[in-house]
SERO-4910 file (N, C-alpha, C, O; in steps of 0.05 Angstrom, whole numbers):
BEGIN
 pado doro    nc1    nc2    nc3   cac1   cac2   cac3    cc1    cc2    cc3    oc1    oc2    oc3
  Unk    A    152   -113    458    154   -101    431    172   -119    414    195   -121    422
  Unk    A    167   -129    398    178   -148    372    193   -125    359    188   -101    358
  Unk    A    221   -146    343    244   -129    339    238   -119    314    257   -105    307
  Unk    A    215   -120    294    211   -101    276    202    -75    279    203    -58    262
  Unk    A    190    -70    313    180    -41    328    204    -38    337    208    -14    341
  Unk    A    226    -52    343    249    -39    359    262    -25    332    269     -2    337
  Unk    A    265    -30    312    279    -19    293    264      0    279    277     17    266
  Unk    A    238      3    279    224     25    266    236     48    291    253     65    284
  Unk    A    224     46    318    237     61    341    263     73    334    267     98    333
  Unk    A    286     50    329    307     67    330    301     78    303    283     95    308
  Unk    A    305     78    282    302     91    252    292    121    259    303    141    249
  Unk    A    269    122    278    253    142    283    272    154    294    275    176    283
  Unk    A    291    150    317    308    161    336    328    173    313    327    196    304
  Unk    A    343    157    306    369    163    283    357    192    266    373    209    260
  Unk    A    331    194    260    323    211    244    323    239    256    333    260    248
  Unk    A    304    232    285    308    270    307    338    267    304    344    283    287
  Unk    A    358    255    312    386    263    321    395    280    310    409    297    321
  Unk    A    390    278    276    402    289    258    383    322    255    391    339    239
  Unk    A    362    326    268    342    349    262    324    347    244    314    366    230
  Unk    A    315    313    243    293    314    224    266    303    236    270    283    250
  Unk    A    241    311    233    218    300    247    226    272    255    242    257    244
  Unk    A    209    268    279    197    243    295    183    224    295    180    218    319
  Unk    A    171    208    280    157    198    287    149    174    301    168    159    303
  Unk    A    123    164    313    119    150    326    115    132    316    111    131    291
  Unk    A    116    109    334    113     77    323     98     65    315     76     70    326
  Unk    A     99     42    292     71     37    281     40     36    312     45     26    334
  Unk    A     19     45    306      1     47    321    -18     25    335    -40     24    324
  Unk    A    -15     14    348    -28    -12    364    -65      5    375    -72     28    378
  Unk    A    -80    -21    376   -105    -17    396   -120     18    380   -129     38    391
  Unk    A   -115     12    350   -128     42    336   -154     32    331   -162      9    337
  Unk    A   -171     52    318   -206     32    307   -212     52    284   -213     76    283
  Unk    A   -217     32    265   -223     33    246   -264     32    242   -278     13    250
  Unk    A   -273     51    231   -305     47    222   -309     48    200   -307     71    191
  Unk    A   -315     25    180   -323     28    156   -339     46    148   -333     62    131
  Unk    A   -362     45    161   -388     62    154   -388     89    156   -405    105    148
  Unk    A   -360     94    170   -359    133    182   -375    134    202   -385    157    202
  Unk    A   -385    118    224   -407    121    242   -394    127    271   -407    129    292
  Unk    A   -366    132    268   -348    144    304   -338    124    302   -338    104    287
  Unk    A   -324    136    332   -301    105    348   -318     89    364   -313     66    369
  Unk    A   -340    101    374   -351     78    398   -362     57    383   -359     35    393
  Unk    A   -378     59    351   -381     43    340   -362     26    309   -372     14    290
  Unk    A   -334     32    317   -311     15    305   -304     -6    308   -318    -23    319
  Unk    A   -282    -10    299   -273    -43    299   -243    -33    309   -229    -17    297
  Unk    A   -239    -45    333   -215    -33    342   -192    -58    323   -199    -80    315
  Unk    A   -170    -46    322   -145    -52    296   -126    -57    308   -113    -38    317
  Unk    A   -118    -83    314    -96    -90    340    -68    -77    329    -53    -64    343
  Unk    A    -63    -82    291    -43    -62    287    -47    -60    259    -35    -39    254
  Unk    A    -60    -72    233    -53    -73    208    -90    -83    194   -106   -101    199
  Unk    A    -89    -63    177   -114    -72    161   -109   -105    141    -85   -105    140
  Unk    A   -115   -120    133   -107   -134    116   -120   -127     85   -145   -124     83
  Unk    A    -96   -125     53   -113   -114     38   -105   -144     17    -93   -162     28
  Unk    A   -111   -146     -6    -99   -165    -27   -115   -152    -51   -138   -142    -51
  Unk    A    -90   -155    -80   -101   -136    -97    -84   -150   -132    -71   -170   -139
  Unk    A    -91   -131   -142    -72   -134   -163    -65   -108   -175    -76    -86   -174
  Unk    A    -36   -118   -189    -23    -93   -197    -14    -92   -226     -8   -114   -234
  Unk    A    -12    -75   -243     -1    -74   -271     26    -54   -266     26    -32   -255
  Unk    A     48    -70   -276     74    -53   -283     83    -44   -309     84    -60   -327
  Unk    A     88    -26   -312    105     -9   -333    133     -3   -336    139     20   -333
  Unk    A    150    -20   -340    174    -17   -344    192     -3   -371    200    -13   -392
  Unk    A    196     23   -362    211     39   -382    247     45   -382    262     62   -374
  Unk    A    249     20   -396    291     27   -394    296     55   -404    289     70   -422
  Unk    A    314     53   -381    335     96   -389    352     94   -386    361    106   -366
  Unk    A    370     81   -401    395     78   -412    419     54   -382    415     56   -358
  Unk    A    437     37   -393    454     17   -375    428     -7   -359    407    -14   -370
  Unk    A    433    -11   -345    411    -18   -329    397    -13   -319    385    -29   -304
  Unk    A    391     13   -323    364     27   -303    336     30   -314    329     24   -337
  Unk    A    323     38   -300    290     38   -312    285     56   -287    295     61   -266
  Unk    A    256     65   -306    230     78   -291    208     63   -281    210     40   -273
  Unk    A    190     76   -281    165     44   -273    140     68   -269    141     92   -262
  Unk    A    122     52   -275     87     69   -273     74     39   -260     74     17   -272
  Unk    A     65     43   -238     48     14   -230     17     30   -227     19     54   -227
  Unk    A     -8     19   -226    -23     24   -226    -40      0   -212    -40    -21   -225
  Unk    A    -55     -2   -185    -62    -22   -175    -92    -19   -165   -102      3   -166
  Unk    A   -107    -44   -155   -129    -40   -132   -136    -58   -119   -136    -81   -129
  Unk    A   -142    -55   -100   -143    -72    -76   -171    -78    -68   -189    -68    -81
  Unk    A   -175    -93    -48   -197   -104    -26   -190   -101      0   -168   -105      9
  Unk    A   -206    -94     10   -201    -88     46   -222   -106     65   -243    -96     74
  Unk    A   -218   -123     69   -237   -139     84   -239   -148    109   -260   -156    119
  Unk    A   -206   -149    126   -206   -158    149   -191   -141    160   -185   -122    146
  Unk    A   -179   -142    189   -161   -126    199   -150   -149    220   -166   -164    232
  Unk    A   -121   -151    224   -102   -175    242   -109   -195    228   -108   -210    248
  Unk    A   -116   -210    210   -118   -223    199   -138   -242    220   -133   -264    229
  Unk    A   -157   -230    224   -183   -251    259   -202   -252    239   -223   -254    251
  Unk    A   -208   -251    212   -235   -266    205   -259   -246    207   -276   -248    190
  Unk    A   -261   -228    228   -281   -208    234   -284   -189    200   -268   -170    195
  Unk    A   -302   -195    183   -304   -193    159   -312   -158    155   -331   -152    169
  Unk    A   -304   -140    142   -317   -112    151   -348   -107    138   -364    -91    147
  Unk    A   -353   -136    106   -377   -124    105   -398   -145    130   -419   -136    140
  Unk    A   -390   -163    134   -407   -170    154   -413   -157    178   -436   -161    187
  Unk    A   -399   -144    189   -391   -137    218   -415   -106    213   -432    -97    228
  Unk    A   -406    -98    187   -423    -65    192   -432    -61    163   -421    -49    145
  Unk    A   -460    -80    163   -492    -78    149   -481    -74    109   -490    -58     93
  Unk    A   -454    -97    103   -444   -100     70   -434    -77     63   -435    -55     76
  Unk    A   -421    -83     36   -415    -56     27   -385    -72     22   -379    -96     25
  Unk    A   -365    -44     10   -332    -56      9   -323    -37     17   -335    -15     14
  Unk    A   -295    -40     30   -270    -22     28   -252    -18     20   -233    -20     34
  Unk    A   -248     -9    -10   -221    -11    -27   -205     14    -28   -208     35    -17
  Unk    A   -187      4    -48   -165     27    -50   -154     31    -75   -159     11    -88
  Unk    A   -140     48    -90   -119     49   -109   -102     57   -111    -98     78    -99
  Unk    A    -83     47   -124    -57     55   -118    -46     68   -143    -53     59   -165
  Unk    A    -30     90   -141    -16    101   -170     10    111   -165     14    131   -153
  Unk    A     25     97   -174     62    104   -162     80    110   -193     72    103   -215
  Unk    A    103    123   -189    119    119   -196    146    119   -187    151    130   -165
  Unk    A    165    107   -201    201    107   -188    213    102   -212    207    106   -236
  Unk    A    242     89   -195    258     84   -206    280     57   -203    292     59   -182
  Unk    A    287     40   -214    303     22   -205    329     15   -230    339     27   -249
  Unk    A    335    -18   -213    364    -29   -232    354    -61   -238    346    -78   -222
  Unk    A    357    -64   -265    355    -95   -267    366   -112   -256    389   -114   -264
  Unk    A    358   -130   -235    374   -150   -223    384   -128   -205    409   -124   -208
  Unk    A    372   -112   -188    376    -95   -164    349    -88   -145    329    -99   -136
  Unk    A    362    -66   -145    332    -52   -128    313    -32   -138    321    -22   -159
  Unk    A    286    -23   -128    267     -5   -140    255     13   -112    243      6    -92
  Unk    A    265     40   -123    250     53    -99    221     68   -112    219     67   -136
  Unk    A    201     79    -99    180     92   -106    189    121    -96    193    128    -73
  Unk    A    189    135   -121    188    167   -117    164    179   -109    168    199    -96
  Unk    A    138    173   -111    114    183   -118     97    174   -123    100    153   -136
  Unk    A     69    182   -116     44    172   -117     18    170   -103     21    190    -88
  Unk    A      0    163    -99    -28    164    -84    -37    139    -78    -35    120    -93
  Unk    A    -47    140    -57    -67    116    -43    -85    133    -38    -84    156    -29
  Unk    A   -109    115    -50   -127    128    -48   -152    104    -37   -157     85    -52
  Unk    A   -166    109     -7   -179     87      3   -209     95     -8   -210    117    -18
  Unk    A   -226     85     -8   -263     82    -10   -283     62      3   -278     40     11
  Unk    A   -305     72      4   -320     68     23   -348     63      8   -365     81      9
  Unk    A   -354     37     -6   -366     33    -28   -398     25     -7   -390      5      4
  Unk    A   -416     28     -1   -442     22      9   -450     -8     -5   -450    -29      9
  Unk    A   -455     -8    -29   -461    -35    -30   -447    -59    -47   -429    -53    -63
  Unk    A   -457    -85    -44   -437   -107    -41   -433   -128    -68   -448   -136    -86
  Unk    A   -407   -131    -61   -390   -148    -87   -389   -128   -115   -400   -135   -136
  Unk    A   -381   -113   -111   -382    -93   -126   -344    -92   -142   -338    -83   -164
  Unk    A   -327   -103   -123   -299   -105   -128   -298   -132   -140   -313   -152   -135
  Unk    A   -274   -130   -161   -271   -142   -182   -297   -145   -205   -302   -167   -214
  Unk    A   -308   -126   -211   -325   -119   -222   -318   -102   -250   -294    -97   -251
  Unk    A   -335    -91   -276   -331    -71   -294   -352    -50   -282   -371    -41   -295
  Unk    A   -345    -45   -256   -356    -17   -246   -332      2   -240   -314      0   -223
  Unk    A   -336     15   -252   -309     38   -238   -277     15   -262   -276      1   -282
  Unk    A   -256     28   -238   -236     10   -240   -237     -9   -229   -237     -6   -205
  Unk    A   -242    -44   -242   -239    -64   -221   -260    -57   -200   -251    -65   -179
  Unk    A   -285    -45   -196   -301    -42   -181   -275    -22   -150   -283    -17   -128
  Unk    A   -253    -16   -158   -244     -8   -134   -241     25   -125   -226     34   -108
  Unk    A   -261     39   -141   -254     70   -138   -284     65   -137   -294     65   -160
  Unk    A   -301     62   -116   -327     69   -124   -338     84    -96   -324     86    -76
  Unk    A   -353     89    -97   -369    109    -68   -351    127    -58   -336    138    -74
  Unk    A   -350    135    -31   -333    156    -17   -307    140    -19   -301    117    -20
  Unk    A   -290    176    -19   -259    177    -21   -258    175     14   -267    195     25
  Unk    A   -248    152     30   -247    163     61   -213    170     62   -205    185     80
  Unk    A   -196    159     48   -166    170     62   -158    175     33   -171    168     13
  Unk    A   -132    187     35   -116    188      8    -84    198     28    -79    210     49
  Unk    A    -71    186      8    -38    188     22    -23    194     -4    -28    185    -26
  Unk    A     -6    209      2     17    223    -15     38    199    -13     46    194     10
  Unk    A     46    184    -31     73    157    -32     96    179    -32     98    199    -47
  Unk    A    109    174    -14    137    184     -9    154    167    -12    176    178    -15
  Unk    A    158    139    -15    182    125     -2    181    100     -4    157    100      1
  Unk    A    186     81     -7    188     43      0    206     39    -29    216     54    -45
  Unk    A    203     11    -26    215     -2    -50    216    -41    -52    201    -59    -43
  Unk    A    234    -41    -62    238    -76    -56    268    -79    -73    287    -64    -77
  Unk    A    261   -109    -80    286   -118    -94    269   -129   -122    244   -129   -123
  Unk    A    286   -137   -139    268   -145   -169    296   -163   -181    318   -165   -169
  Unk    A    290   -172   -203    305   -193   -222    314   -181   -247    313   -158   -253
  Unk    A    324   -207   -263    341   -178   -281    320   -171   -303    325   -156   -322
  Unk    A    296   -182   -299    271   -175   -317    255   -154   -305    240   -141   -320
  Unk    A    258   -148   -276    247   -127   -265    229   -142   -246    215   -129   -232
  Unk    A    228   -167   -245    199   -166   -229    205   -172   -200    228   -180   -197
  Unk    A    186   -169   -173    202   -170   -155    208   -188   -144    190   -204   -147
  Unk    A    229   -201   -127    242   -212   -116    239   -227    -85    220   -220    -72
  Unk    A    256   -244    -76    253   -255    -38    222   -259    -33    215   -249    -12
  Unk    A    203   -273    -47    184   -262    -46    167   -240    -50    151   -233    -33
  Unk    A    171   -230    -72    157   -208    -77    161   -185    -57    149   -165    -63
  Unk    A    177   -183    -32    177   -169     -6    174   -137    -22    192   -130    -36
  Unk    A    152   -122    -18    152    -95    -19    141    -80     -1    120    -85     11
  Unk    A    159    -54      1    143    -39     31    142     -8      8    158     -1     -9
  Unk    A    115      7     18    108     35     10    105     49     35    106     35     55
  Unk    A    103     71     38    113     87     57     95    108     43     94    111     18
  Unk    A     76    126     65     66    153     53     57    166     76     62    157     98
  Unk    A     40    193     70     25    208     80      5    232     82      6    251     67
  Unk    A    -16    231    106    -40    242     97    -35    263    112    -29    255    134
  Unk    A    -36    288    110    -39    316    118    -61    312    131    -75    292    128
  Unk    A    -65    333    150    -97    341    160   -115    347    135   -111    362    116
  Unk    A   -136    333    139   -153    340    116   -162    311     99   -184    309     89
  Unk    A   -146    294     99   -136    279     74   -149    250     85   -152    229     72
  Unk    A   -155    254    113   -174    224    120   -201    240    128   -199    263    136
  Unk    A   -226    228    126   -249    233    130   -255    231    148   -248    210    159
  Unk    A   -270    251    164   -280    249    196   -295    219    188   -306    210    168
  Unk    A   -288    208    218   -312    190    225   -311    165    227   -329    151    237
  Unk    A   -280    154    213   -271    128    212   -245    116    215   -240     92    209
  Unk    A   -222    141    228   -205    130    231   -197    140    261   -199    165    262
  Unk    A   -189    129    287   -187    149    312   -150    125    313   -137    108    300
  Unk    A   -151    143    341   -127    134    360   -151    117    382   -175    116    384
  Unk    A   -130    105    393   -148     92    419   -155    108    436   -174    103    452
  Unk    A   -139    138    436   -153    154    461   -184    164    443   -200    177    457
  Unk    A   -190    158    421   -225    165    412   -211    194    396   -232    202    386
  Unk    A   -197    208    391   -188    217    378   -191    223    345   -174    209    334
  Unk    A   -205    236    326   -206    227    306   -185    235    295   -177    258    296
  Unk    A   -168    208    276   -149    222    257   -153    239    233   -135    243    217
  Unk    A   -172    248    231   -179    262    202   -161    294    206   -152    306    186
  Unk    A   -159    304    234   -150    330    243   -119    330    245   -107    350    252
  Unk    A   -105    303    239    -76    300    253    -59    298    220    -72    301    199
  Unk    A    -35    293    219    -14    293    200     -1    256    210     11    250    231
  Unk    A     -9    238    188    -17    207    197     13    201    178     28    218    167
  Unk    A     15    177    178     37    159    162     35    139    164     36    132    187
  Unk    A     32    116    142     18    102    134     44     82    116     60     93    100
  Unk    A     43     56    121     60     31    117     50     12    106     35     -1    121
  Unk    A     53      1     79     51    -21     62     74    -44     65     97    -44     56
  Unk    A     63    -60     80     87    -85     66     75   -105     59     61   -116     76
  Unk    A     76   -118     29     71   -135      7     92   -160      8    115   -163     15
  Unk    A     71   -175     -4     92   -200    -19     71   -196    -48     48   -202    -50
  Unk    A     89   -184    -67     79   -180    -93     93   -192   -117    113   -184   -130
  Unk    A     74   -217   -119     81   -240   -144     70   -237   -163     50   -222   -164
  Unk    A     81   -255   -193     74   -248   -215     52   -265   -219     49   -288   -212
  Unk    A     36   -244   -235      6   -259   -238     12   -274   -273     15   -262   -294
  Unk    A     12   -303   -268     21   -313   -293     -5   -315   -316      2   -312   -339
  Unk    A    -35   -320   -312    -51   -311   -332    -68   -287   -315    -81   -296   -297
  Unk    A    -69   -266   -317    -89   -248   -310   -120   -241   -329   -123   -228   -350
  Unk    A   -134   -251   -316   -168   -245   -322   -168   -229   -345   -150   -212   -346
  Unk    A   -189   -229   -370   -199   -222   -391   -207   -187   -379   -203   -166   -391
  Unk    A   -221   -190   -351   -230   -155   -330   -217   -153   -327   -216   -130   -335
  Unk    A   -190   -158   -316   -169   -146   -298   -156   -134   -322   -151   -110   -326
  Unk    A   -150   -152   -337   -128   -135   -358   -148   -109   -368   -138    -86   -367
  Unk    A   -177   -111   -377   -187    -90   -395   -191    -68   -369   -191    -44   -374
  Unk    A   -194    -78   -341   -206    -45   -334   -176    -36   -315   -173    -12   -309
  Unk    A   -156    -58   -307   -132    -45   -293   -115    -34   -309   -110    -10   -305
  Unk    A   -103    -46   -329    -89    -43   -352   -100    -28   -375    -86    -11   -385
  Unk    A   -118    -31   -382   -129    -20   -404   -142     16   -405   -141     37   -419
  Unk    A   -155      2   -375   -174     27   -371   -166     48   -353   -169     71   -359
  Unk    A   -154     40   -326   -141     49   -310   -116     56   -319   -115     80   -325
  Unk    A    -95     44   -323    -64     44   -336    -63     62   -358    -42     74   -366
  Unk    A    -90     64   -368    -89     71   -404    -74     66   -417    -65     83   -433
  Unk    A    -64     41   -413    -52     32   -428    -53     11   -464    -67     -9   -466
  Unk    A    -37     23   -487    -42     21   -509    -34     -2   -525    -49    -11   -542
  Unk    A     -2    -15   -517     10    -31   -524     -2    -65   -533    -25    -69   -523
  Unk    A      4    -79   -543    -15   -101   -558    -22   -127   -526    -35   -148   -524
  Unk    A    -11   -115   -511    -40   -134   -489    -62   -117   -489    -67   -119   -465
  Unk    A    -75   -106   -496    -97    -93   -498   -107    -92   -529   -124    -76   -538
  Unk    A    -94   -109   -542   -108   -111   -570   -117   -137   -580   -133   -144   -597
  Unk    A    -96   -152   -561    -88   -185   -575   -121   -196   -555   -136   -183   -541
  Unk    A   -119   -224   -563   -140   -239   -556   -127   -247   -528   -144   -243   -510
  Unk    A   -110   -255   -521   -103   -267   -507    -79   -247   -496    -59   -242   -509
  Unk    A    -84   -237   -468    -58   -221   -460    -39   -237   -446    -48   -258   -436
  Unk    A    -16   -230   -443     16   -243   -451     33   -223   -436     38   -201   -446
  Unk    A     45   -231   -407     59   -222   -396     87   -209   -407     99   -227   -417
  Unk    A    102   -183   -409    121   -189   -423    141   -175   -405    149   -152   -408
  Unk    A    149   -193   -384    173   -193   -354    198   -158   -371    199   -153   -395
  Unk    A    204   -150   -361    223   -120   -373    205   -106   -389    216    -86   -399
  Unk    A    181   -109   -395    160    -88   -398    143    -80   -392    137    -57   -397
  Unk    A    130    -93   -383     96    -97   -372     91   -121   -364    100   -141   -375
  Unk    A     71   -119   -336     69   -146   -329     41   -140   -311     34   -118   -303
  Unk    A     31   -160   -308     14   -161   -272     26   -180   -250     34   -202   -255
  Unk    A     27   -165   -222     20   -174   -196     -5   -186   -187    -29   -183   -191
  Unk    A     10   -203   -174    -20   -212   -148    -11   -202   -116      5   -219   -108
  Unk    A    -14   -184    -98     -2   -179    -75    -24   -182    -50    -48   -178    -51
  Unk    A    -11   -188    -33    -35   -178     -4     -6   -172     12     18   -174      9
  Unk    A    -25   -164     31     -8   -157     55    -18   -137     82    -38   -145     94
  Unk    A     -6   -112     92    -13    -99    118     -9    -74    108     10    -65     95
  Unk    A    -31    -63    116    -37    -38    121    -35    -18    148    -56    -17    162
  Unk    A    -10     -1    159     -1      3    182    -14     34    188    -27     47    171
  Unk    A    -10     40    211    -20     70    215      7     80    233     22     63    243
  Unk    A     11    115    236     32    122    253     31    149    250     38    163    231
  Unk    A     17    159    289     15    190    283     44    195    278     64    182    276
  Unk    A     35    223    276     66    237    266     71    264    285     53    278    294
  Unk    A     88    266    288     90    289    317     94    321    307     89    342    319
  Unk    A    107    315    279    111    334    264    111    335    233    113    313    222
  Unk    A    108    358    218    105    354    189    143    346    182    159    364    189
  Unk    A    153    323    169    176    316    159    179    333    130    161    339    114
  Unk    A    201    337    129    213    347    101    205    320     86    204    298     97
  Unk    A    199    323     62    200    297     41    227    277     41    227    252     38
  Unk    A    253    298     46    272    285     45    278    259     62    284    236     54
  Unk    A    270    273     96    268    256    117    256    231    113    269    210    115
  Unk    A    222    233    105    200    216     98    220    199     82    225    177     92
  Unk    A    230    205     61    238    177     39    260    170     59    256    147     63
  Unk    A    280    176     73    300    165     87    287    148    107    295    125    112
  Unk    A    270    157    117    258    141    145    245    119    131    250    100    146
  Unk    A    228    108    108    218     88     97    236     61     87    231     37     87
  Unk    A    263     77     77    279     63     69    292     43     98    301     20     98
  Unk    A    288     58    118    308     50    145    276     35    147    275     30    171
  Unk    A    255     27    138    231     13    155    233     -9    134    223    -30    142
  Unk    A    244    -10    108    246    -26     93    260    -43    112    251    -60    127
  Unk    A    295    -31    106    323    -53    119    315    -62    147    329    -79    158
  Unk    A    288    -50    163    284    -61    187    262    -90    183    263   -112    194
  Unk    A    244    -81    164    226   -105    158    244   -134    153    239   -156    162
  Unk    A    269   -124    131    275   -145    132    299   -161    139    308   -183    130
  Unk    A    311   -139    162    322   -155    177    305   -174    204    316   -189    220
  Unk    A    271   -168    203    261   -181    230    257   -201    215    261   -223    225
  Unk    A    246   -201    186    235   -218    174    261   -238    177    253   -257    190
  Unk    A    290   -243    170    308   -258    162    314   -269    195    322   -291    201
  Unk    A    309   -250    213    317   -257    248    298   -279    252    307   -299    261
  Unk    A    276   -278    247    241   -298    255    252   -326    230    246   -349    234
  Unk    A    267   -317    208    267   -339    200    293   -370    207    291   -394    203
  Unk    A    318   -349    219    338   -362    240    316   -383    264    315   -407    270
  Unk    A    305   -364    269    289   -371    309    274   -398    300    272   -418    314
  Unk    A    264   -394    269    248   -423    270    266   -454    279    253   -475    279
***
């Protein structure tokens, strides 16, 4: 076990001690089926989907140094462990995307946590359809297969707001029973997770996108974001770092049954302890080199 599972482990431990749910460790040897077609015909998931996406920020100052924030994002889902095994190749085209809709709170030239929000995954049938003017960004199209309640993550940012150490951001959520679709997400025992209470782990390196696309700005920003302000009027949109901006991010997509339903409270405490654990393995791996 690598010392970023030893520290999720203990975080999880620190959390029962105190009388707050349990949960288990990110999930190894799970399988994933694009098509909804079972586990025997999945793609088993050694631990992390791989997604890459873009994001629009909203930065609203509320008085000293603090701010609010509205991000609005969407992604691509194409591999899993990063092995090349492509998902529309593997099972007959199509895409797997997602969207993201958060809000929080942070400090200029500090930190930003996420209060709130939805992930929301899809299960689009046919192909190259993302990064498109279909839908948002082509990324809300066909079946809803998961959706997650954002409880929790955050990062670090600059004194313009944008993020920091590499972009390092971790989200934290979760899906009630109900909230993933039979048919495409199991445990290794063949299990479907659609019937269980899941928890679900984002960690990003989310950089600033210095010109973003003529589509990206009109259907992420514009159309999605609804947003009004003069990058959506001007000819040419124009980053403006402490108000609005775009990301470029990729990163892992984690899974983790849950043994019990957590208070909200717990959930945002336990994300924050998966944050300071990411990056204390991250800063340990970078000593060992």
């Amino acid at each position: 076990m690598n010392s970023l599972k030893k520290l999720i482990c203990a975080a999880a431990f620190a959390l029962g001690t105190t009388g707050a749910a349990i949960a288990s460790p990110v999930m190894n040897d799970w399988v994933f089926n694009p098509n909804g077609g079972g586990f025997t015909t999945g793609q088993v998931i050694d631990e992390y989907l791989d997604f890459n996406g873009n994001a629009f920020i909203q930065l609203m100052p509320s008085g000293g140094n603090s701010f609010s924030f509205r991000e609005h994002a969407v992604f691509n889902i194409v591999q899993a462990d990063s092995n090349g095994q492509l998902f529309p190749m593997n099972f007959a085209g199509g895409n797997v995307t997602a969207t993201f809709e958060a809000r929080g709170n942070g400090e200029f030239g500090g930190s930003f946590t996420f209060s709130g929000g939805t992930i929301r995954m899809y299960r689009n049938p046919d192909n190259n359809e993302y990064a498109s003017t279909d839908g948002y960004f082509g990324a809300n199209l066909g079946e809803v297969i998961a959706e997650f309640d954002v409880l929790g993550g955050g990062g670090l940012v600059d004194e313009s707001g944008v993020p920091t150490r590499n972009g390092q951001v971790s989200v934290f959520a979760q899906a009630a029973p109900g909230m993933l679709a039979t048919g495409y997400f199991f445990n290794s025992a063949g299990q479907d997770l659609s019937r269980q209470s899941i928890l679900s782990f984002a960690f990003t390196n989310a950089n600033t996108l210095g010109t973003p696309s003529t589509t990206l700005v009109s259907e992420v920003a514009c159309q999605y974001a609804g947003f009004t302000a003069g990058g959506c009027t001007e000819t040419t949109y124009r980053n403006r770092p402490g108000e609005y901006f775009f990301i470029g991010s990729n990163g892992q997509f984690k899974l983790a049954e849950l043994n019990e339903v957590p208070e909200p409270g717990s959930l945002a405490l336990f994300g924050i302890a998966l944050l300071a654990a990411g990056a204390t393995a991250r800063k340990r791996k970078g000593l060992q080199k």
